[in-house]
C-alpha positions as YAML, in Angstrom:
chain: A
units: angstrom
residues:
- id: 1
  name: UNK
  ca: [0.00, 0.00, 0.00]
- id: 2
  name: UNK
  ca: [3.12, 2.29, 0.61]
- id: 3
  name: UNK
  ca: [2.98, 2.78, -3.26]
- id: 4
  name: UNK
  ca: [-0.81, 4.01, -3.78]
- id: 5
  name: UNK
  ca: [-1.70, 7.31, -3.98]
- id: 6
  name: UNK
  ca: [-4.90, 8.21, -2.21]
- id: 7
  name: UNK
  ca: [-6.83, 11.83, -3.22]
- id: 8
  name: UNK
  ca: [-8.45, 13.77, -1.09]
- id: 9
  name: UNK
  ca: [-11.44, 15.85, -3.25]
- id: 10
  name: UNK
  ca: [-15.19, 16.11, -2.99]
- id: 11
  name: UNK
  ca: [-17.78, 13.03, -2.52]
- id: 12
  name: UNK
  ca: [-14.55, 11.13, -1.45]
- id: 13
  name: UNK
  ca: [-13.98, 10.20, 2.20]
- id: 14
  name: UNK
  ca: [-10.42, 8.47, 3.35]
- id: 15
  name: UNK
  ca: [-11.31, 5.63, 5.63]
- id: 16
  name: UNK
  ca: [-8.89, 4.88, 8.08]
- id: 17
  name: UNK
  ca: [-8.28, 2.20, 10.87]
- id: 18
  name: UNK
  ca: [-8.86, 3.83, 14.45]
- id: 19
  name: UNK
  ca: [-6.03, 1.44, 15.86]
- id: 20
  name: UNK
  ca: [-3.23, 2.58, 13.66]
- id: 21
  name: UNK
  ca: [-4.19, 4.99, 12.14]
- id: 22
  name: UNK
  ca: [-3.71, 4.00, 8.81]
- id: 23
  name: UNK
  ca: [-5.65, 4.73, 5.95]
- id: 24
  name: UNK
  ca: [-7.48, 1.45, 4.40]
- id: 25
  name: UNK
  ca: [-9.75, 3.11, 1.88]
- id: 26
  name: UNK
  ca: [-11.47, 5.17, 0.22]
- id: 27
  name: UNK
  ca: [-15.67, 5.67, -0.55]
- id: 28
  name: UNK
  ca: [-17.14, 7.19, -3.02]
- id: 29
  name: UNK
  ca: [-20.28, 8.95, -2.13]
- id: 30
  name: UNK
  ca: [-23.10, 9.30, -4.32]
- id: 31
  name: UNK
  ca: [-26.82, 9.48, -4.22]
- id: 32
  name: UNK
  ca: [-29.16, 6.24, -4.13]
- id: 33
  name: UNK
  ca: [-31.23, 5.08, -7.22]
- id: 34
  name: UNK
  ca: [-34.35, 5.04, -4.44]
- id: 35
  name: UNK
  ca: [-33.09, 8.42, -3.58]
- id: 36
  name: UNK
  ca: [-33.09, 9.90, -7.19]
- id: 37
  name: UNK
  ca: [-36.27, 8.00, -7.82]
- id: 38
  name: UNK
  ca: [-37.83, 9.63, -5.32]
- id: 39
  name: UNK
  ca: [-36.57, 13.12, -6.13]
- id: 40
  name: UNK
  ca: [-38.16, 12.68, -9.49]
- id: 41
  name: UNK
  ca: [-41.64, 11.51, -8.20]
- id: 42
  name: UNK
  ca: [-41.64, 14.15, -5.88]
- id: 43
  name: UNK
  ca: [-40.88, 16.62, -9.20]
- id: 44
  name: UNK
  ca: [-43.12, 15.16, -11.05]
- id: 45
  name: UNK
  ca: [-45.74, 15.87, -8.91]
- id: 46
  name: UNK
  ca: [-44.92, 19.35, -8.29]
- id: 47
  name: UNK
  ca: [-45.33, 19.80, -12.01]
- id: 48
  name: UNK
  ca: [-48.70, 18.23, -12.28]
- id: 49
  name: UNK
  ca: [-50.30, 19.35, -9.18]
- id: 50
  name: UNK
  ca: [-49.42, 23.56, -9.56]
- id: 51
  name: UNK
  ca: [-49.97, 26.32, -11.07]
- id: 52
  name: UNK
  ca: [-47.06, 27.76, -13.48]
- id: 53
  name: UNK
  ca: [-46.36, 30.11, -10.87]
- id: 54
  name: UNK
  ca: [-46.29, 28.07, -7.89]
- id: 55
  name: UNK
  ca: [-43.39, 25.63, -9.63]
- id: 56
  name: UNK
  ca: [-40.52, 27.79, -9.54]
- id: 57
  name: UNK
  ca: [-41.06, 28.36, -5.64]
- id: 58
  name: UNK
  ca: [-41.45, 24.84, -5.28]
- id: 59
  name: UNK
  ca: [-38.69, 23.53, -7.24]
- id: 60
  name: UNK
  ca: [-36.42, 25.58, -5.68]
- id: 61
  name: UNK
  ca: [-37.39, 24.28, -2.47]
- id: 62
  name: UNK
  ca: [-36.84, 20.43, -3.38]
- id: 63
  name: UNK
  ca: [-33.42, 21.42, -4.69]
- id: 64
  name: UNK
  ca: [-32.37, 23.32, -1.63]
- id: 65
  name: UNK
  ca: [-33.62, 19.85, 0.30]
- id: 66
  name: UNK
  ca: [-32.13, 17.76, -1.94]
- id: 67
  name: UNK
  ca: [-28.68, 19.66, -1.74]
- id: 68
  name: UNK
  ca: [-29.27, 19.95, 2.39]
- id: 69
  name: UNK
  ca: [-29.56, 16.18, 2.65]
- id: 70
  name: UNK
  ca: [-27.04, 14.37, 0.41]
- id: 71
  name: UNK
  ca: [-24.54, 17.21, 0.39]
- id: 72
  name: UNK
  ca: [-21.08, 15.96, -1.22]
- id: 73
  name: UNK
  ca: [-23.17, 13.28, -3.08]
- id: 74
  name: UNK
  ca: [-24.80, 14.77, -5.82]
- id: 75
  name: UNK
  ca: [-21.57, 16.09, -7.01]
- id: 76
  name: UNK
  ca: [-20.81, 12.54, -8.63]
- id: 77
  name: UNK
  ca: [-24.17, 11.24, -9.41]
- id: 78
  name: UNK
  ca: [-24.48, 11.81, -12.68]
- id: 79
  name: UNK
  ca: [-28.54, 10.86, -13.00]
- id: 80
  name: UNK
  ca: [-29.10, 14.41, -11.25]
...
């Protein structure tokens, strides 16, 4: 492992053994397919259920939820 390069950016967190200390891996965050399924239903919805002027108001309030809850994840999920 001495050899490996690890990288430290966005949606990636180092894992490391609490022992020694050592770094072991590295994950990859991204979003769920249940989670991006549900983001779309919940879009979907919005857009059959308002008004024209309603949707702007309420898509911006999904994405602001959407970017609250998984963060560092949607940065590499490529189906949002």
């Amino acid at each position: 492992m001495s050899g490996e390069q690890f990288s430290l950016k966005d949606a990636v967190w180092n894992l490391t053994n609490e022992q020694t200390k050592e770094r072991t891996a590295q994950a990859f965050l991204r979003v769920s397919n249940d989670g991006v399924q549900q983001f779309n239903n919940h879009i979907q919805q919005v857009l059959m259920s308002s008004t024209c002027s309603k949707i702007v108001n309420k898509w911006n309030t999904a994405l602001i939820g959407l970017m609250t809850y998984y963060c560092e994840a949607v940065i590499h999920t490529n189906e949002l």
